[in-house]
C-alpha positions as CSV (number, residue, x, y, z in Angstrom):
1,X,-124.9,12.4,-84.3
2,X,-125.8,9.6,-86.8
3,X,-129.6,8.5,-85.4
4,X,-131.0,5.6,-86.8
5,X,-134.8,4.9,-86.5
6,X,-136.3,1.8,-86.7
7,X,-139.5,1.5,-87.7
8,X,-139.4,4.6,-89.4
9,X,-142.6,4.6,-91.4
10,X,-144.9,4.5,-89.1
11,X,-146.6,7.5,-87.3
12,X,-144.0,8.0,-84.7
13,X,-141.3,7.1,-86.5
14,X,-142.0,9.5,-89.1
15,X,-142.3,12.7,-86.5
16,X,-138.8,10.9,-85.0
17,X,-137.1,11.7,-88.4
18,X,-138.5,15.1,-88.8
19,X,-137.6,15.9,-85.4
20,X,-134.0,14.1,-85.8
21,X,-133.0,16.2,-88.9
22,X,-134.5,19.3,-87.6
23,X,-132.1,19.2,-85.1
24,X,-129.0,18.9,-87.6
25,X,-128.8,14.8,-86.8
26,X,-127.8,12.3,-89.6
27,X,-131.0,10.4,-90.0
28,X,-131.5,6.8,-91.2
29,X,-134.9,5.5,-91.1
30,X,-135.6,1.9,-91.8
31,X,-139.3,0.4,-92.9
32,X,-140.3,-3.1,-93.8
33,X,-143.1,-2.5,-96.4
34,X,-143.4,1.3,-96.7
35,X,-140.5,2.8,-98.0
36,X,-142.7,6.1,-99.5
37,X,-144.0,6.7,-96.0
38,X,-140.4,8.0,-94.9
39,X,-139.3,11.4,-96.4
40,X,-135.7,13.6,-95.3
41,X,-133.6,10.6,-94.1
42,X,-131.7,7.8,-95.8
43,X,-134.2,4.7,-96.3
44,X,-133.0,1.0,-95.3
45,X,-135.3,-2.2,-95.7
46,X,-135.4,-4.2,-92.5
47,X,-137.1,-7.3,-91.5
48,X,-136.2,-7.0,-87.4
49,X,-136.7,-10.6,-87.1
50,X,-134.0,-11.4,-88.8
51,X,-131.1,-11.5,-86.5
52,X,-128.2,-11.6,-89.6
53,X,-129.7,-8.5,-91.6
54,X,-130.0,-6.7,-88.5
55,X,-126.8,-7.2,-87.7
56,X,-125.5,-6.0,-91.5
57,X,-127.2,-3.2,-91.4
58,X,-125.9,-1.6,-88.3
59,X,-122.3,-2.4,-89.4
60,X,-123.2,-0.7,-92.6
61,X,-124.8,2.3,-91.2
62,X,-122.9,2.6,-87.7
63,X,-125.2,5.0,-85.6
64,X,-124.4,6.1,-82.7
65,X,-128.0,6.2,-81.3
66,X,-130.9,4.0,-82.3
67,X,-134.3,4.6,-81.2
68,X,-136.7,1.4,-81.6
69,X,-140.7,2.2,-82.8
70,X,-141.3,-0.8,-84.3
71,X,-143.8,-3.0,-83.2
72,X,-147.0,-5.4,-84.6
73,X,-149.5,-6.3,-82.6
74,X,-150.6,-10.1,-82.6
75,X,-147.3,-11.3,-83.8
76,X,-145.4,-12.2,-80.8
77,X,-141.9,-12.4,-82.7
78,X,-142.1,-9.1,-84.0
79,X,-142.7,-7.6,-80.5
80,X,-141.1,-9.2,-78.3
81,X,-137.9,-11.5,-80.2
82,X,-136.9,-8.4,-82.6
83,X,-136.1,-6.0,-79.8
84,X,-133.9,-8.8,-78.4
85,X,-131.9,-9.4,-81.6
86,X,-131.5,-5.6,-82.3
87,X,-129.7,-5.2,-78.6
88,X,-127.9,-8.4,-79.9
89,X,-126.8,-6.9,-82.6
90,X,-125.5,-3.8,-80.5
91,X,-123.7,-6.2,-77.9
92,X,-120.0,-5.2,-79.0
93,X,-121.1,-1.7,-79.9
94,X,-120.9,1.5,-78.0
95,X,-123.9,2.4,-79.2
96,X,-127.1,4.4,-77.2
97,X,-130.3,2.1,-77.6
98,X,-133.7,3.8,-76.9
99,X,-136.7,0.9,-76.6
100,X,-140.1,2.3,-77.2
101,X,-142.6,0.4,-74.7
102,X,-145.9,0.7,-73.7
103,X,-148.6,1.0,-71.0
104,X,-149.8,-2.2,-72.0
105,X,-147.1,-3.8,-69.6
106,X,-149.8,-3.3,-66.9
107,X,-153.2,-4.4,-65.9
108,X,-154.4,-1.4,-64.8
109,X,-155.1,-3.2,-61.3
110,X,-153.5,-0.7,-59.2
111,X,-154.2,2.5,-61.6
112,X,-151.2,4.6,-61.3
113,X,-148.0,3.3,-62.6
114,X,-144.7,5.2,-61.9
115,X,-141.6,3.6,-63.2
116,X,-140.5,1.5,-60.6
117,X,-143.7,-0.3,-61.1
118,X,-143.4,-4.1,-62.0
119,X,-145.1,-4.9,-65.3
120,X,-148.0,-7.5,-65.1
121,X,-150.0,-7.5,-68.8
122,X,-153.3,-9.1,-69.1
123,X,-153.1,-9.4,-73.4
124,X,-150.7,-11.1,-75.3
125,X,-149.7,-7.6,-76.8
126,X,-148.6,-6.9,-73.6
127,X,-146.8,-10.0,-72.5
128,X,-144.9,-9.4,-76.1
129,X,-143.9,-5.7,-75.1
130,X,-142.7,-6.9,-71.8
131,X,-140.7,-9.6,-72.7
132,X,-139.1,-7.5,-74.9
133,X,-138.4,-4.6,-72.2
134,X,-136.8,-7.3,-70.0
135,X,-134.5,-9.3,-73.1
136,X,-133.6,-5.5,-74.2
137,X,-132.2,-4.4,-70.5
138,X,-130.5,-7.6,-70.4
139,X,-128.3,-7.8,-73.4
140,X,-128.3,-4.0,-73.5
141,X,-127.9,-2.9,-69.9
142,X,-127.7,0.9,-70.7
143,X,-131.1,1.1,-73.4
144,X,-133.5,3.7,-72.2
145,X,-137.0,1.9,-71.9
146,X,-139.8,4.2,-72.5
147,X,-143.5,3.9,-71.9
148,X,-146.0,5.4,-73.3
149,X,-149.8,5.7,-74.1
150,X,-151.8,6.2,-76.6
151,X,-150.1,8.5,-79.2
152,X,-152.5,11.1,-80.9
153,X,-151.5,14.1,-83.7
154,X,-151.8,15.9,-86.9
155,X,-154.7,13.8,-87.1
156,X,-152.9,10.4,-89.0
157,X,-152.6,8.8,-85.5
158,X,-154.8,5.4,-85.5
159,X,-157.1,6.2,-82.7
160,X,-157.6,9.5,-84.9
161,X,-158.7,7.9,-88.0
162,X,-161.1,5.8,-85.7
163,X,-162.5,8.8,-84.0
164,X,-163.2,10.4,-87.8
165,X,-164.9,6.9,-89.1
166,X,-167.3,6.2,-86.4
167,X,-167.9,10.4,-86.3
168,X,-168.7,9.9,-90.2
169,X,-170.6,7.2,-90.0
170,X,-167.8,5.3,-92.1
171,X,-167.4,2.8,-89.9
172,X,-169.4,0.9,-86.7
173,X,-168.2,1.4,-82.8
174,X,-168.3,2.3,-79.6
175,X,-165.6,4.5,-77.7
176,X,-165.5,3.2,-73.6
177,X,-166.1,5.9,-71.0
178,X,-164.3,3.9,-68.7
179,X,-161.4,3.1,-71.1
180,X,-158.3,5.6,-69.4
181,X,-155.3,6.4,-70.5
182,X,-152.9,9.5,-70.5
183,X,-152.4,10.1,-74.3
184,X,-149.4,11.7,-75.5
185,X,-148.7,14.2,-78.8
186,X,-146.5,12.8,-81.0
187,X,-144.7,15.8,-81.3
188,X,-144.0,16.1,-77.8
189,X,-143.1,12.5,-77.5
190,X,-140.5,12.3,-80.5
191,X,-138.7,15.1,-79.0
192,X,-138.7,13.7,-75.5
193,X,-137.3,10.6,-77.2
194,X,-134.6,12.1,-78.7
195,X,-133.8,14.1,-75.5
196,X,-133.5,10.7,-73.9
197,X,-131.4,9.3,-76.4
198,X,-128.8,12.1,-76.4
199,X,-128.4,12.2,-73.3
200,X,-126.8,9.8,-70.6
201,X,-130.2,8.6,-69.2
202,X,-130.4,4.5,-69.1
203,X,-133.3,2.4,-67.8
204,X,-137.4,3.0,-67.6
205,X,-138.6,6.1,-68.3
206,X,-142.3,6.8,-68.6
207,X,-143.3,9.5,-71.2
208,X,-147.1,9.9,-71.5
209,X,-149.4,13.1,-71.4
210,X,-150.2,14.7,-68.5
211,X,-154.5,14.1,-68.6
212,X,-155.9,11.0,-67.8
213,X,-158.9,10.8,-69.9
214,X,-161.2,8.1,-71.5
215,X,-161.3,7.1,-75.0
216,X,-164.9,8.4,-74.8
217,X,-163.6,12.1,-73.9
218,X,-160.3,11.8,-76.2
219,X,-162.7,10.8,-79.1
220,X,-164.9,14.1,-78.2
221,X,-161.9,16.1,-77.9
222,X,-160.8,15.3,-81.4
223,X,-164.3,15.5,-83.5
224,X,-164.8,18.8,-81.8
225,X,-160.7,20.1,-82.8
226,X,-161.3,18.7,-86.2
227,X,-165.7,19.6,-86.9
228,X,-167.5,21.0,-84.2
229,X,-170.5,20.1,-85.9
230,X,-170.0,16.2,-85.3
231,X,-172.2,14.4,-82.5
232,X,-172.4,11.1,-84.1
233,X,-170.1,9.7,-81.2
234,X,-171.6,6.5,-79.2
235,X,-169.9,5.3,-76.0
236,X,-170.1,2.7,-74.0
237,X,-168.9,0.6,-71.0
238,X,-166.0,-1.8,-71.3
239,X,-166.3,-3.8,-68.4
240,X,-169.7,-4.3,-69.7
241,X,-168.8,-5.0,-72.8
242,X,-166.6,-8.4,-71.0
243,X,-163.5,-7.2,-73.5
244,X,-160.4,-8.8,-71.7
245,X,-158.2,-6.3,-71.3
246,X,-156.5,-3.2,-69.0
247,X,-158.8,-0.5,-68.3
248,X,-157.7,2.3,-66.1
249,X,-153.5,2.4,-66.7
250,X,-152.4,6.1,-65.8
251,X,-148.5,5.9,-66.7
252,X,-147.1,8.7,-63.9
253,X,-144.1,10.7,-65.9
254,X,-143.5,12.8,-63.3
255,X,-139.7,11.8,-62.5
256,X,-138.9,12.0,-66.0
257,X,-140.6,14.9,-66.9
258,X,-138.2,16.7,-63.9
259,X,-135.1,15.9,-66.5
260,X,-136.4,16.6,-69.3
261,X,-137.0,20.1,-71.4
262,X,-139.5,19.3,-73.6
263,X,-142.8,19.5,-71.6
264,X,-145.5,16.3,-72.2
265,X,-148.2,18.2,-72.4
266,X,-152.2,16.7,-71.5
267,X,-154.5,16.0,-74.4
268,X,-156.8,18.9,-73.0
269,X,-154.5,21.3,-74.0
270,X,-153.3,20.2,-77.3
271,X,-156.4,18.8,-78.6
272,X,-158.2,22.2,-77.8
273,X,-159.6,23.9,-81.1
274,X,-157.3,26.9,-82.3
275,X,-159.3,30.2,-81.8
276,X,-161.6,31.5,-84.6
């Protein structure tokens, strides 16, 4: 199958090209400023917001399946118009469209969120990455949406190199004990993707880890996989801190984890030091 991934420099994307060509797919992989971050797939330049180069580049490559990382926070256009104009550019085309989304749809009022629930962000980040979900299923009625957390592995995830600064003493911060999520290994997550995208599924899918943790714990979790020695970890309170924001979102994969192979495992287990 010719796979295209968009955003393919970044963290996930890269594991989606890895995982893509393992599998014996034909793997493009487009970036917008890091073209040496992608390696084993054909490299394209692509501005997303840019409805006409969009649209030239998916007549040049022709996938058959696109699967959608890209994403900056604090620019609305790149979030939440881009997705739009890449369904745009798909309207004619019998292509499969996989939307990567993200628990920041929610406000975390009501805690657990299966897929039926209706988004309601607090942040501008996640107004962005549900107006996106909604312009996506409209001009692409059969895109696969899919959730997820915080994404951790291999230790080049961002919440990774934070957890190694503040444990280092590199860098200032506080990691909230009251700050939940259900974080999600990159591995597991780029394989569940593709397994969506292969497939016939269509609509919201929620793929996050099966522990719901704090930031606190996940940071502990990782200083002790990566030195056991480190203890230099301060945590705090986010409520008290007054930062505007969701704080217990608990993304329930349950229903898609029943379809799928690949099993989302908890960040207990895969963050647990290998023996010896």
């Amino acid at each position: 199958m010719r796979v295209l991934i968009v955003g393919g420099s970044g963290h996930l994307g890269r594991q989606l090209v890895r995982c893509a060509t393992k599998d014996g797919h034909q793997v493009a992989a487009t970036y917008r400023t890091r073209p040496h971050q992608i390696s084993g797939a054909e490299k394209h330049q692509l501005d997303l917001r840019d409805q006409q180069q969009t649209e030239r580049l998916i007549e040049r490559i022709d996938p058959q399946l696109i699967i959608n990382t890209a994403f900056q926070q604090g620019d609305w256009i790149s979030t939440a118009v881009a997705p739009a104009n890449l369904a745009q550019a798909l309207r004619d085309r019998s292509v499969r469209l996989v939307h990567v989304s993200s628990d920041a749809v929610f406000s975390g009022d009501a805690i657990h969120y299966r897929e039926t629930a209706t988004p309601d962000p607090v942040t501008p980040y996640g107004a962005a990455k549900a107006a996106a979900e909604t312009a996506t299923t409209a001009v692409h009625p059969s895109a696969v949406i899919a959730r997820t957390s915080l994404i951790i592995g291999h230790g080049s995830s961002s919440h990774e190199r934070f957890v190694h600064a503040l444990a280092t003493g590199q860098q200032p911060g506080t990691l909230f004990s009251d700050d939940i999520r259900c974080p999600v290994h990159v591995d597991d997550l780029a394989a569940a993707l593709l397994e969506l995208g292969v497939g016939n599924r269509s609509g919201i899918h929620h793929l996050a880890g099966a522990d719901a943790i704090s930031r606190y714990e996940l940071g502990l979790l990782i200083a002790q996989r990566d030195d056991p020695a480190t203890s230099g970890l301060r945590h705090g309170s986010r409520t008290d801190a007054n930062i505007r924001g969701p704080v217990d979102v608990r993304l329930d994969s349950t229903e898609t984890q029943q379809g799928l192979r690949t099993q989302l495992r908890g960040a207990r287990e895969f963050l647990k030091p290998a023996p010896g």
